[in-house]
C-alpha positions in Angstrom: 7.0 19.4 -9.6 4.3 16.8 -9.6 0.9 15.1 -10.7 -2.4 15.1 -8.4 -4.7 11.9 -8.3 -8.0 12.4 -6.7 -8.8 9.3 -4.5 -12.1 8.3 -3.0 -11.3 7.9 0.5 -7.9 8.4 2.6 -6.9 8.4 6.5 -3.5 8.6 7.9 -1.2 10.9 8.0 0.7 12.3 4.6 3.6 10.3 3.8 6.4 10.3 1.0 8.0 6.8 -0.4 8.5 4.5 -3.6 6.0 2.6 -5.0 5.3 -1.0 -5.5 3.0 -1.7 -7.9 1.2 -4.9 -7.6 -1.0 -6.3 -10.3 -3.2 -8.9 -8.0 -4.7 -8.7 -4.6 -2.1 -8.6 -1.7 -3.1 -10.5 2.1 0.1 -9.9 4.0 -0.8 -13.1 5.7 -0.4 -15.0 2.4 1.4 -13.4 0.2 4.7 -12.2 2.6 7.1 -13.5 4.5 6.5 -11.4 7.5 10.1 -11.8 8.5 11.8 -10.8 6.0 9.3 -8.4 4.5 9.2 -9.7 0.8 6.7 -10.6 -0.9 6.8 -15.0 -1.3 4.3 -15.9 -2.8 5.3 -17.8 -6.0 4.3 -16.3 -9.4 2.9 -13.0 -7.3 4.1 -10.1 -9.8 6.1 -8.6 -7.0 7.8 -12.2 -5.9 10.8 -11.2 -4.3 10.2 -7.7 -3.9 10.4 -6.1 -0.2 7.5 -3.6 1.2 9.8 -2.2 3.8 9.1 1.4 3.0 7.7 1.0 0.2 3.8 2.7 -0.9 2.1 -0.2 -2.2 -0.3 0.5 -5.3 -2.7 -2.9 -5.0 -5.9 -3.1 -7.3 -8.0 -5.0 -4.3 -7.5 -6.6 -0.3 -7.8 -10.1 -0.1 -8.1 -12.1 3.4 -9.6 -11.9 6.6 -9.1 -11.1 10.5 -5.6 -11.9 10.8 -4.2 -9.9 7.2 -5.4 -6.5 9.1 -3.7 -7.2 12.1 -0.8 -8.5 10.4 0.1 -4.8 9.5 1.0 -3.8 12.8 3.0 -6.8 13.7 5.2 -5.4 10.4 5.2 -2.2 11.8 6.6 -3.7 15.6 9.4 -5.5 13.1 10.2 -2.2 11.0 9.9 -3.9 8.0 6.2 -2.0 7.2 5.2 -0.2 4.1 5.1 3.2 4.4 1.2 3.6 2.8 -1.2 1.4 1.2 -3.1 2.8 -2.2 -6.2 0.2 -2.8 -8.6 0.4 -5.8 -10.8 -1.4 -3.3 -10.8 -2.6 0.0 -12.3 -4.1 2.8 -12.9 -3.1 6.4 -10.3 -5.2 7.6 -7.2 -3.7 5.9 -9.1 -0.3 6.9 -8.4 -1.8 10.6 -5.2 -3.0 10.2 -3.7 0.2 8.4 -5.4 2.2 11.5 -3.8 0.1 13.7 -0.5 0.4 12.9 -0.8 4.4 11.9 -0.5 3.4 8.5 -1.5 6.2 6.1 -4.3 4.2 3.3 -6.3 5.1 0.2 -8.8 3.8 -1.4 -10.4 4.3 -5.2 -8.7 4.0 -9.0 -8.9 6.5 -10.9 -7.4 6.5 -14.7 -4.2 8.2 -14.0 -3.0 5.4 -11.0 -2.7 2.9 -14.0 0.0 5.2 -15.4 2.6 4.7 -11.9 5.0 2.4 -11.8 7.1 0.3 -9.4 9.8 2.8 -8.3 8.0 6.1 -9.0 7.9 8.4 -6.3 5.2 9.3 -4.0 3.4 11.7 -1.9 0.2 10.0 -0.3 -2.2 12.7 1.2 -5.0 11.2 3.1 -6.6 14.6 4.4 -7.2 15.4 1.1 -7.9 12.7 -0.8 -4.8 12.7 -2.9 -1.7 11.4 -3.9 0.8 13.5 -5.9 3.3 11.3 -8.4 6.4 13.7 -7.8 8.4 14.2 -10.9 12.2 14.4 -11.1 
């Protein structure tokens, strides 16, 4: 059983995985220790969280060249999220999620305020969804 979200846009392909829901922008240049995979920023709501398969809910991107290709060096270290859900982007992340084959939507609607860190999910690019699968 699960809910549907219509998204705005989506590429990738359809992945399954736990969210982490993040309350402020995310640059996994600044906010990450890209060793490690968690999230170091101090005072970041997800401090000391790790993205390692993990389908990050974020409400915008922040940062430039180097946070897109920062995706796929995660992805060459296994320690990458599994899908990126953005209320907005940038062209950058766009690039970076590309890159590293990294399934990534884009758009809020009213029902992605109701997920929550560990809630289970089925991101579906193709068709502009994501499904919240129920227990």
């Amino acid at each position: 059983m699960s809910a549907a979200i219509e998204v705005v846009r989506g590429w990738g392909p359809t992945v399954e995985g736990e969210a982490l829901v993040l309350r402020e922008g995310f640059s996994p240049r600044y906010d990450l220790d890209r060793w490690t995979g968690l999230i170091s920023r101090i005072g970041h709501s997800a401090e000391g969280q790790s993205i390692k398969d993990r389908i990050l809910v974020i409400p915008t991107a922040k940062g430039g060249v180097a946070a897109g290709w920062a995706f796929f060096d995660l992805l060459h270290k296994q320690i990458a999220p599994r899908g990126l859900i953005f209320g907005k982007l940038n062209p950058v992340m766009v690039q970076g999620a590309v890159l590293a084959s990294m399934p990534i939507l884009e758009g809020w609607s009213a029902e992605i305020a109701a997920i929550r860190t560990g809630d289970r999910l089925r991101l579906m690019p193709s068709s502009r969804q994501l499904e919240v699968l129920l227990p």
